[in-house]
N, C-alpha and C positions, 0 to 999 in steps of 0.2 A: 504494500500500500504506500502511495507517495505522498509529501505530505503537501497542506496547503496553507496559504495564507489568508486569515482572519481578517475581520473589515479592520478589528481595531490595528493600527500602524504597532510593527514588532513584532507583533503575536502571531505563532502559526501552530494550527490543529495537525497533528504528524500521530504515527504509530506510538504505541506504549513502550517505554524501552525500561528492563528492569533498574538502571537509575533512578528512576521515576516514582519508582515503589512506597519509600518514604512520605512522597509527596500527594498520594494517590491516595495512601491510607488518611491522611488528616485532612481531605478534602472531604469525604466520606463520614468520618468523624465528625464533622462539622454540621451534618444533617442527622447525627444519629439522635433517633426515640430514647425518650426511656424503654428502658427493657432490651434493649438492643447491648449484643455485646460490643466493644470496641470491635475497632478494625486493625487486624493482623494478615498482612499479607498472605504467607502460608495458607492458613484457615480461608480467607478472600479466593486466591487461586483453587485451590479444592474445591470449591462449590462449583466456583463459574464451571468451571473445565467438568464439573460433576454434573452440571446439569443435565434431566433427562431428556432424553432427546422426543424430540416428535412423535404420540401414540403412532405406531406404524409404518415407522420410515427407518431405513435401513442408511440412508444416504445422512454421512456425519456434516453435525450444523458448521458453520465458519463464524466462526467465534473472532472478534476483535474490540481490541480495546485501543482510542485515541488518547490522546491529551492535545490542552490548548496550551502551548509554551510562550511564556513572556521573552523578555528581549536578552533575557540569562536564560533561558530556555530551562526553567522550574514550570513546575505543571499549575496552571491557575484554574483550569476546568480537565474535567475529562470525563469519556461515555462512554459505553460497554454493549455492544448492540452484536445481533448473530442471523445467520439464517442460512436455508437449505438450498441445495441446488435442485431437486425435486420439487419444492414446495413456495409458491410464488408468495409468500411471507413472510416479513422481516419481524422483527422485535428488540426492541430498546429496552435494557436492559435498567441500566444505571446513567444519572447525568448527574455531576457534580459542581459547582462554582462558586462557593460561597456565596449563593443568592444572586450571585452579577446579573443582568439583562444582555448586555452584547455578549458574556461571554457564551455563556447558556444558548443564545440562539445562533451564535455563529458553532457550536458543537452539534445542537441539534440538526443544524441546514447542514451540517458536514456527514453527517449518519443519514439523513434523506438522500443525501446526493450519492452516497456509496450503496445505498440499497435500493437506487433508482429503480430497478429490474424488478420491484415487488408489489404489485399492485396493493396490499393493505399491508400496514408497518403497524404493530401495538404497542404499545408503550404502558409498562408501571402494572403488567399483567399482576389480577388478585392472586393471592396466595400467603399462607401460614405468614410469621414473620420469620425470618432469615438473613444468614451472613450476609445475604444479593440485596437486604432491603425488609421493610414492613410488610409488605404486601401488597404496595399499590402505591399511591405516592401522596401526602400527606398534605389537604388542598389549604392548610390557612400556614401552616407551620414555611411551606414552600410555596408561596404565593406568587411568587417570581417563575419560578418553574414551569410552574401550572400555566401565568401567561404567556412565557417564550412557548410552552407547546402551542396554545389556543394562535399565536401570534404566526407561529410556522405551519397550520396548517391542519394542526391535531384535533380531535373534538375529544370531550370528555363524559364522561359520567361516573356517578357516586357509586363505590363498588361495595363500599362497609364501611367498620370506623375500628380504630386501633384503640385499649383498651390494656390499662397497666394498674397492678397493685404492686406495693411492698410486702414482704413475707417475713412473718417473725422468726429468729432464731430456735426459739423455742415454743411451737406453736400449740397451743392444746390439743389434747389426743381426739381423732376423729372419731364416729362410730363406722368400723368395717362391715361396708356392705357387698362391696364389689372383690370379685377375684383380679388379682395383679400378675399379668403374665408380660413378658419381653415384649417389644414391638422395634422390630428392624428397617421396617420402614414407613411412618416418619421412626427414627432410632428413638428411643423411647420407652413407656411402659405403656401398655392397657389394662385400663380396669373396665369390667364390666359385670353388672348386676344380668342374674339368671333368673329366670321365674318358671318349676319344671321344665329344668334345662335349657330354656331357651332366651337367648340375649333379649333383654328389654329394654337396658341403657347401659352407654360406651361413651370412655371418656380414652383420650391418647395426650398423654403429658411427656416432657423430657428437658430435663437440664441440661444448658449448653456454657459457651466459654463465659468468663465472667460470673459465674454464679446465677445466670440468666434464665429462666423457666420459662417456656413455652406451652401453652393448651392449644391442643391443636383442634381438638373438637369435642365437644359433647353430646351425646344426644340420647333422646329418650324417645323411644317407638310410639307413634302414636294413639295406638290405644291404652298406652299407658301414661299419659301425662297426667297430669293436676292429681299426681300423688306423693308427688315429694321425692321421686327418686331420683330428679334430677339436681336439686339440694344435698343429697345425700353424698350422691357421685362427686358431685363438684366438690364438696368439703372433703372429701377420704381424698380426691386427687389434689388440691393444695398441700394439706396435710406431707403428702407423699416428696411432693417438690421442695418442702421443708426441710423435710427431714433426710433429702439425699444433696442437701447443702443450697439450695436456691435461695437467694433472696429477696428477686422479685418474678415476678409473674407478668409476663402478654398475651394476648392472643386477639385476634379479628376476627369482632362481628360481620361477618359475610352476609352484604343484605342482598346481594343479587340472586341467591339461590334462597332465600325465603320468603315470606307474604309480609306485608308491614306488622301485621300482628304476629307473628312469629318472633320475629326482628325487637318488637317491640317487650315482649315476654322474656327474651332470654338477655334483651338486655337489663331489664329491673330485676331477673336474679342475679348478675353481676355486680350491679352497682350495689346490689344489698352486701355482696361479699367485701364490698369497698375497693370495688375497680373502679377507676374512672376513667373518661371519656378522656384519649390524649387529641387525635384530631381523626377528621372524615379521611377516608382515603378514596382516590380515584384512578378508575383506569383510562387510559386513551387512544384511538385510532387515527390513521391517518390512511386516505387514499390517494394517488397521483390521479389528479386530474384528465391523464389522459385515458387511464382505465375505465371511465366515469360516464366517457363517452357514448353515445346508442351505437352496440354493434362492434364495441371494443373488445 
């Protein structure tokens, strides 16, 4: 990949070079949640390079990562964007800038113009939180963000909201309800309550770097709701993240896959646990105009 030059005079958007690394991580840093562990290189590269590929596609994504270099050529932004040769879509992974406005859409118009060939690009894709990000891109906290995308072309919408508690050292004992078995993928534990044998509600927790706790999800089947076993589960799986050393706890309400009143239900059992609301997250797309066309 060659590199280029930025509107702003000095600065040019070029490939990632592991010099950079230092510089990558405390950009990154700079937009981290609570709940979020810092950023460490090592653990950064593993994910990326770990992510799963395409239900279905055998053909390996192409993965790259920019940076915008000042006139010392230190990284002032940089973006993480990938996609397949099979599959005519792109995805933007990570954009970083200290909030800047040019820097931000001169990386972003630099990742449009490398993935010109893909008719829909997604940006800030929902998901768990993780090393790559919360899960979507955080609409008050990165305000800047949000409009270099709407500004270059992207549309957005509300995908969920990011949600964080602190966890005591010594937390009171839960009542066990649920069986705790391993879970390898998300890496993890599952607990789940059986009612004649049969799963009625599943909770998947896991401590990460930093003493960092992740709920990846809960749920209770629904013919068994408004009986408290989802109260139950959530307390025995905090509990659990306690006491395998977590401190605090996140996880994202996913509103796009539930009805408002769903949404609305499992967030005031959260906030009764004393989560609170860090900010909305949002995903976003972008189509090239000329794919847009009648007949394209």
């Amino acid at each position: 990949m060659t590199s280029s030059p930025s509107p702003e005079s000095g600065t040019t958007v070029r490939p990632f070079r592991p010099e950079d690394e230092p510089g990558v991580c405390d950009l990154i840093d700079a937009d981290r949640l609570p709940g979020q562990p810092h950023c460490v290189w090592e653990r950064l590269a593993a994910a990326w390079y770990g992510l799963a590929p395409l239900v279905g596609r055998a053909v390996p994504a192409r993965r790259r990562i920019s940076v915008l270099a000042d006139t010392e050529d230190r990284p002032r932004g940089t973006i993480a964007y990938l996609s397949w040769a099979d599959v005519h879509t792109g995805h933007l992974c990570w954009v970083h800038a200290y909030e800047d406005p040019p820097t931000l859409r001169a990386l972003i118009g630099h990742a449009l113009g490398a993935l010109a060939g893909c008719p829909r690009i997604e940006a800030f894709v929902g998901g768990p939180p993780s090393l790559l990000g919360p899960g979507g891109l955080p609409r008050s906290r990165r305000a800047a963000t949000h409009d270099a995308l709407l500004q270059t072309g992207f549309t957005g919408r509300r995908q969920g909201c990011y949600l964080h508690r602190a966890l005591s050292t010594e937390p009171p004992p839960a009542k066990l309800v649920a069986d705790v078995f391993p879970s390898e993928f998300p890496p993890g534990h599952r607990l789940m309550i059986r009612e004649d044998a049969e799963p009625v509600a599943e909770a998947v927790v896991s401590v990460g770097p930093d003493r960092t706790g992740t709920l990846y999800w809960i749920e209770t089947t629904p013919t068994c709701r408004c009986r408290g076993l989802g109260r139950a589960l959530l307390d025995q799986a905090l509990s659990l993240l306690a006491e395998q050393g977590a401190t605090e706890v996140a996880l994202v309400l996913d509103g796009a896959q539930a009805s408002p009143c769903e949404e609305q239900a499992a967030y005031r059992l959260f906030r009764s646990f004393g989560f609170t609301l860090v900010d909305e997250l949002w995903t976003y797309q972008h189509r090239h105009p000329e794919h847009l066309r009648p007949g394209a």
